[in-house]
C-alpha positions as CSV (number, residue, x, y, z in Angstrom):
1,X,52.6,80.5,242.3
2,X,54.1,78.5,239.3
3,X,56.7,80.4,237.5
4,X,56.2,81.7,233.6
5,X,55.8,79.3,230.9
6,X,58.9,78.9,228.3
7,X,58.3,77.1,225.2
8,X,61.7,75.2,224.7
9,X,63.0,74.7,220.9
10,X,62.4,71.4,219.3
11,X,65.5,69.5,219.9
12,X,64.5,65.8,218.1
13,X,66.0,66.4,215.2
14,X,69.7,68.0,214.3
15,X,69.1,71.5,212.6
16,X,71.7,71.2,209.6
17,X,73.5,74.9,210.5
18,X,72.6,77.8,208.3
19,X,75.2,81.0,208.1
20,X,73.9,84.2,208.2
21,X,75.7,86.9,206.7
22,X,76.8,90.0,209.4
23,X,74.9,92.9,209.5
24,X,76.2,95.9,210.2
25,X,74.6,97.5,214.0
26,X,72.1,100.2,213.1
27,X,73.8,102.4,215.7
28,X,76.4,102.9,213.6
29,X,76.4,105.4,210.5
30,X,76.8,104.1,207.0
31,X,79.8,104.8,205.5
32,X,79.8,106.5,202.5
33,X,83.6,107.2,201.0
34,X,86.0,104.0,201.2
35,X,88.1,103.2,204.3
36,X,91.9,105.2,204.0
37,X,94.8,103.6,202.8
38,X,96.6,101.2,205.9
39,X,99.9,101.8,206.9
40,X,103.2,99.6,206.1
41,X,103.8,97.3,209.4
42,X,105.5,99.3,212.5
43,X,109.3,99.0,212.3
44,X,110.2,96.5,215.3
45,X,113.8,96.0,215.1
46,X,113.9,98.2,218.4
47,X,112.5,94.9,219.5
48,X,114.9,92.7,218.0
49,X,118.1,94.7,219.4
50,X,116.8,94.6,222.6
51,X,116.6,90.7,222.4
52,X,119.8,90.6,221.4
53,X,121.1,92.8,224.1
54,X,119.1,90.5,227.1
55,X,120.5,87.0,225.1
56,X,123.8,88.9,225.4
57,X,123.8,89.6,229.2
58,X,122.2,86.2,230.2
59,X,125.0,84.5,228.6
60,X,127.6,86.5,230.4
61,X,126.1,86.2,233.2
62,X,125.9,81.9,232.7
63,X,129.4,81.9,231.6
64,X,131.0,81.6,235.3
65,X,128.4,79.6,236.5
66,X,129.0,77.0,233.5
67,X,132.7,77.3,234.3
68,X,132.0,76.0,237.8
69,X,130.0,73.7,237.1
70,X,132.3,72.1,234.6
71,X,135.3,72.3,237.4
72,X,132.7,70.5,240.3
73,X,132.2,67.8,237.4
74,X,136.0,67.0,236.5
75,X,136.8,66.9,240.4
76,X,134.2,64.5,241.1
């Protein structure tokens, strides 16, 4: 029993590309007053401190290990 018959899109020539502008879904109600005000960007300078803070404690923590490392090269 042979399958269903698709008709494939002409593909000879290059279709030059045509934009179509968005529509909105129809599921979705129209809106009728304009969207509220945004808020100002979120504060992250929480995020910066704590940066900081990690930066701070991996360089205390390479500190002795760049000390002996320095000692192993000079005694070579």
């Amino acid at each position: 029993m042979p399958g269903p018959r698709l008709k494939l899109p002409d593909l000879s020539e290059p279709h030059k590309y045509e934009h179509r502008r968005p529509r909105r879904p129809v599921h979705l109600p129209r809106r009728l007053t304009p969207p509220p005000p945004r808020s100002g960007p979120p504060d992250l300078s929480l995020f910066l401190y704590a940066g900081m803070v990690l930066a701070l404690i991996l360089v205390i923590l390479a500190i002795p290990y760049a000390i002996g490392f320095l000692f192993e090269v000079v005694r070579l």
